[in-house]
N, C-alpha and C positions, 0 to 999 in steps of 0.2 A: 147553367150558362152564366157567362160574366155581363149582366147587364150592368156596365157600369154608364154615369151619365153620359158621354161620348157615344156608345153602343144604342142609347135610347133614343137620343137627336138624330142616329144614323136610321132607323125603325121610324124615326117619324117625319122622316125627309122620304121613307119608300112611301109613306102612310100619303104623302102630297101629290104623287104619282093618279090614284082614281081622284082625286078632285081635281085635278089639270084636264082629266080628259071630260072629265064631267062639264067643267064652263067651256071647255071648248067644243063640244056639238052643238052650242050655241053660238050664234053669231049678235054683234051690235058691240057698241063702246065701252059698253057697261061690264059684260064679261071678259071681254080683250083685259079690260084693265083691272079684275082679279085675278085671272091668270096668268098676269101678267105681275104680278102682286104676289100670288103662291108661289110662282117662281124665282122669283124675289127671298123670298123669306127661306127656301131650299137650298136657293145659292147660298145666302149670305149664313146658313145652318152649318153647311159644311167649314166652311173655315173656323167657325165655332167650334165643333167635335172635333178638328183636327188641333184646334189651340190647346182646348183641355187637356186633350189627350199627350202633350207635348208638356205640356206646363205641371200637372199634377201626376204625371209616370203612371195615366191611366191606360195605356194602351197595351191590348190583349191581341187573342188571336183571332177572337170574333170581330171588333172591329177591322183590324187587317181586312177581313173578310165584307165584312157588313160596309164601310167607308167606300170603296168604290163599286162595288154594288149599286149603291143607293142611287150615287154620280150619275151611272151609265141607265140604270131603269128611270131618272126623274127628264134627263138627258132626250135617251131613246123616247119616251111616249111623247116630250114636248114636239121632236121633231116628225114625228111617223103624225100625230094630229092637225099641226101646221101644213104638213103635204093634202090632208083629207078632209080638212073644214069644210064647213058651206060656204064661208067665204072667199073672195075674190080681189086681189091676186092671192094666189099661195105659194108657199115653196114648192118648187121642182121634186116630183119625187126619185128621181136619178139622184141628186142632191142626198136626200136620207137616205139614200140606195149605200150608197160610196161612204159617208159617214159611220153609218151602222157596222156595215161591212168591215169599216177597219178598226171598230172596235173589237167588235167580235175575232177577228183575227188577232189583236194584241193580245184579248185575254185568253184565248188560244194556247199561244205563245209562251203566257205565263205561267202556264197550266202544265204545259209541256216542260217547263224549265224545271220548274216546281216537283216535277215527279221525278227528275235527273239527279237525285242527291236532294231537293232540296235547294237548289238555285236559285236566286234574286236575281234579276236583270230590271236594273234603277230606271224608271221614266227621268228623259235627257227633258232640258231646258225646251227644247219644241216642244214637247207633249204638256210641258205648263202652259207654254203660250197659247197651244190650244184650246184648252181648258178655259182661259180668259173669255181668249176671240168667241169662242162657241156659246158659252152663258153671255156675255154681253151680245153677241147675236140674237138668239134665240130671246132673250129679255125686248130687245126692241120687233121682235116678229111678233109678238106676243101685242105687246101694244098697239103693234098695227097702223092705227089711224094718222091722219098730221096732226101735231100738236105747236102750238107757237111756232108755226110756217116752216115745223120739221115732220117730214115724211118719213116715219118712224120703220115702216113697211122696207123704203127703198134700203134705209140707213142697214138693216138688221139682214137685208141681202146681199149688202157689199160685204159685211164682217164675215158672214154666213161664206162666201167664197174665199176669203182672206183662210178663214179657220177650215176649208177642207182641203184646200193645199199645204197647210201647214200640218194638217192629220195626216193627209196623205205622205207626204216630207216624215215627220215623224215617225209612223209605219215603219215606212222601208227603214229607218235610221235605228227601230226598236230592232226590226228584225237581222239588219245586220250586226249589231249589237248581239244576239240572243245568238247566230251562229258563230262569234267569236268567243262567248263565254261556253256554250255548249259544244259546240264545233263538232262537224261528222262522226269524228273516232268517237269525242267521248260518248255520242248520245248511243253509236253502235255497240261501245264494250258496254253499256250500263243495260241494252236489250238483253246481251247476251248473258251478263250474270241473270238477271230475272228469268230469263231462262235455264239458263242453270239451277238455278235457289228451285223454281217451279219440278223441275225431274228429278230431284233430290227430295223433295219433298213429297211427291208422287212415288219414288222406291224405295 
């Protein structure tokens, strides 16, 4: 394996994943605000491994792989905890419902394209913006409490709606995107070679 330092910041951002759920089965100001801390430090990790890896031509096929991995596992636990804390108020879990959901569905998608030749289909300018809205959401959920007569709580559920319509926008935008580069014929002639290659190979 290519661990290079990119691939290890990406292994130590999954590594941030059980200690987020860990201060969050606890409630009070004190754990709000490591967790809110760890996710801090996860957020601002990735643009790190994504700088290196740009900068010094360190990028492989594991990171590809490992980089949004990391994302969508530090992402997914923050929010599915948020929904299930002991404390009160919390996110909506219909809210992690729909989010989750359309990640799962993008990477999907990708997966799909990826088996068709070997296709890219580029995350568009929405799916950055979401990416912003949803780590600065989830950073002020995390904090929770009011702080200097800001209600951190309220602030990170306004984003928190801002960024699942913009996930959800983005979705549909990936996927119509994913059937103009894949588009019905090609995805059907490339079943039917693998079919083929498979009964040839079989007589």
């Amino acid at each position: 394996m290519n661990f290079t330092t990119p691939n290890v910041i990406s292994l130590a951002r999954i590594g941030t994943a059980p200690i987020l759920i860990y201060l969050l089965l606890f409630t009070g100001p004190m754990f709000a605000a490591l967790a809110a801390a760890v996710f801090a430090v996860a957020t601002l990790s990735d643009y790190l491994d994504g700088y290196l890896a740009r900068s010094y031509g360190s990028a492989s096929t594991l990171g590809k792989f490992l980089d949004p991995l990391a994302d969508k596992i530090v992402v997914t636990v923050a929010l599915i905890m948020l929904a299930g804390i002991a404390r009160s108020p919390r996110v909506p879990a219909w809210m992690v419902a729909v989010l989750v959901s359309r990640e799962i569905a993008v990477t999907g998608l990708r997966a799909v394209a990826a088996s068709e030749g070997g296709l890219v289909v580029a995350a568009g300018e929405l799916g950055k913006y979401k990416m912003v809205l949803q780590a600065l959401a989830i950073e002020a959920l995390l904090i929770h409490y009011t702080y200097f007569h800001v209600d951190f709580f309220a602030g990170g559920m306004f984003l928190l709606w801002i960024a699942m319509v913009v996930s959800v926008w983005s979705g549909i935008e990936y996927y119509v995107t994913f059937i103009d580069v894949v588009g019905p014929g090609q995805a059907a002639e490339a079943s039917k070679q693998r079919t083929f290659d498979k009964r040839r190979a079989g007589g």
